[in-house]
N, C-alpha and C positions, 0 to 999 in steps of 0.2 A: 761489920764490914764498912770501911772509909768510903765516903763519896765516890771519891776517885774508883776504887776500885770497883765498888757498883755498876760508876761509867765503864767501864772496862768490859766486865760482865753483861751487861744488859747489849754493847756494840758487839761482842764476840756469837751470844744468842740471837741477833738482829741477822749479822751477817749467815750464819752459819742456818738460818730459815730461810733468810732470801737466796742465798743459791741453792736453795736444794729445788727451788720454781724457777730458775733462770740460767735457762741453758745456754744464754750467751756469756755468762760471767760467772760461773762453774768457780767451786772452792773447795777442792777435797783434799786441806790442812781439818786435822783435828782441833780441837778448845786448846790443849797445851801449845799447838804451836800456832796458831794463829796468836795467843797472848803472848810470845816469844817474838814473834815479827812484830807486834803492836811494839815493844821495846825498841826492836831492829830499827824501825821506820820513827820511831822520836830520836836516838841515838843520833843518825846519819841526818837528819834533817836539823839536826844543830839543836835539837830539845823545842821544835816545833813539831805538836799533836795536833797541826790541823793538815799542813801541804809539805810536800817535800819537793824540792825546785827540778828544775832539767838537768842544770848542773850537776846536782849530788845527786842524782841519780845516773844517771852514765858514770860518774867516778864509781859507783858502786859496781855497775855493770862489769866494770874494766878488773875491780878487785875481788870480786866473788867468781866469776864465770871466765873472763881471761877475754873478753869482746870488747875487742880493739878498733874496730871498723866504725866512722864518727857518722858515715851515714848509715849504718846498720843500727846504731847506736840510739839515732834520733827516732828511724824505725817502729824501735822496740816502744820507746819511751811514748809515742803513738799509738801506739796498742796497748800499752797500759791504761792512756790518759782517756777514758770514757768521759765523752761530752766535750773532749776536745779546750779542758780547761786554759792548758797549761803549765798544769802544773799536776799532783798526785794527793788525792787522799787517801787517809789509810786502806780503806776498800779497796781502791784501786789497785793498791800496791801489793797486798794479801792475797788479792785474785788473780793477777799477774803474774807474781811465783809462784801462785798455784801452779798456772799452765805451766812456767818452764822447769819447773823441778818434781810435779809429781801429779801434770797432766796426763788424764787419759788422751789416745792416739786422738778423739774427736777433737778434743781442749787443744791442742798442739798444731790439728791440720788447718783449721779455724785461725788460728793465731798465725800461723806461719802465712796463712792466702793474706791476711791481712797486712802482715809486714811488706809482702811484695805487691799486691794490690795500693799502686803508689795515690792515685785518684781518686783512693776509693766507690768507684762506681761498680764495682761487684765482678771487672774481671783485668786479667792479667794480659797486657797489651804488649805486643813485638816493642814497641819503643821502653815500656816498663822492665822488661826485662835485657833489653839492651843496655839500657842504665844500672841493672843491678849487676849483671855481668861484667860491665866496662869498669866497674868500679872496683871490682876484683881483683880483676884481668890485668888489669894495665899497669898496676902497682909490681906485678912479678913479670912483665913482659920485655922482651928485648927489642920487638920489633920494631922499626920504622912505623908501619903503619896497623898497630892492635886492633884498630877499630876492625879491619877483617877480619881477625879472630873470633871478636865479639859477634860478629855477623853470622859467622859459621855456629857459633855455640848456641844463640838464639835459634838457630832454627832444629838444633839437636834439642834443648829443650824443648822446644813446641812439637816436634815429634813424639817426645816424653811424656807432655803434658797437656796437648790441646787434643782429647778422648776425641770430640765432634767435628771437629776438624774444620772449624771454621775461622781459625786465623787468631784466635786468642782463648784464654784459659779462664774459665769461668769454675767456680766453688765447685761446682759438680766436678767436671773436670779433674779438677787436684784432688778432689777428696778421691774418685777410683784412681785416679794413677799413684795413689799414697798406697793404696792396697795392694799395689801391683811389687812396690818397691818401699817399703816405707824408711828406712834410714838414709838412703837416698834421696829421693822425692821431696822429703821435711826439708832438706836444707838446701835445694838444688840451686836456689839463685843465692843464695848463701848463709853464711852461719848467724840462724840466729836464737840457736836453744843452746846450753850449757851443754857440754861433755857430760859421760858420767861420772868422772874423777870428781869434776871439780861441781855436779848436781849431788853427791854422796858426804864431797865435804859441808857442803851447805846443812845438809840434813843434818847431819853428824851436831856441828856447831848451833844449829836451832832446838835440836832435841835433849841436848845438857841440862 
């Protein structure tokens, strides 16, 4: 067995022990496809095996999944980027797709509070979701003044979504009202998991 592929092997077994202990960065690809993305992720980052930029990652976003939205966009790429580098190591990138192509509902509700938890301080604020709304909304709206809309739709989500009723959506929160509705709920403030057309093609093309 070549160096290289050794490295390969030994980062594939690394990864695939530590998420089986770390329920915040969950990885349930198998050996074949995580060395399949190991390729994906040198390919698209121009034949660098160390980070993959913001840039090529959103153009990827936009080419695999059909996610158009440039602040949903940065979002995702946020939730990917553990430790808040900057940028993507392979880990990151591998557990990342995990959640959105063949996350369980926990991997996906977790990932979704976070994409909308804009502060991250652990919950979903009337102004946070005003922003994610408005950003929507106002792309397909004729009105004069949308921001009313957005007004009205905030507060039908926090009816949705604030269980305790105290004026904003905390993890607890989202996670029973995911129960209550779950293909709903995951993307209420907006799209940011893959179709399953286009989560199928993906597998399809990774599993070859």
């Amino acid at each position: 067995m070549t160096s290289k592929r050794k490295q390969q092997e030994q980062f594939i077994q690394n990864l695939l022990k530590t998420s089986r202990n770390d329920p915040d960065r969950p990885c349930r690809f198998g050996h074949k496809e995580i060395a399949s993305l190991l390729r994906l992720f040198t390919q698209v980052s121009g034949g660098n095996t160390q980070r993959l930029e913001r840039v090529q990652f959103r153009d990827e976003l936009c080419n695999w999944f059909h996610i158009t939205d440039d602040f949903l966009m940065d979002r995702i790429f946020r939730a990917f980027d553990k430790g808040s580098k900057g940028y993507l190591r392979a880990e990151d990138f591998i557990c990342g797709m995990s959640t959105l192509v063949v996350g369980e509902l926990e991997d996906q509700t977790q990932y979704c509070f976070q994409v909308y938890d804009l502060n991250s301080d652990g919950y979903i604020s009337r102004d946070e979701m005003f922003h994610l709304l408005k950003n929507t909304l106002v792309k397909q709206s004729t009105e004069e003044d949308p921001d009313e809309g957005v007004k009205d739709l905030v507060e039908t989500a926090l009816k949705k979504l604030d269980v305790d009723h105290d004026g904003r959506v905390s993890f607890s929160d989202f996670k029973e009202a995911v129960k209550g509705d779950t293909k709903l709920i995951l993307e209420y403030l907006g799209p940011c998991l893959p179709s399953s057309e286009a989560k199928n093609a993906f597998l399809k093309k990774l599993r070859q």
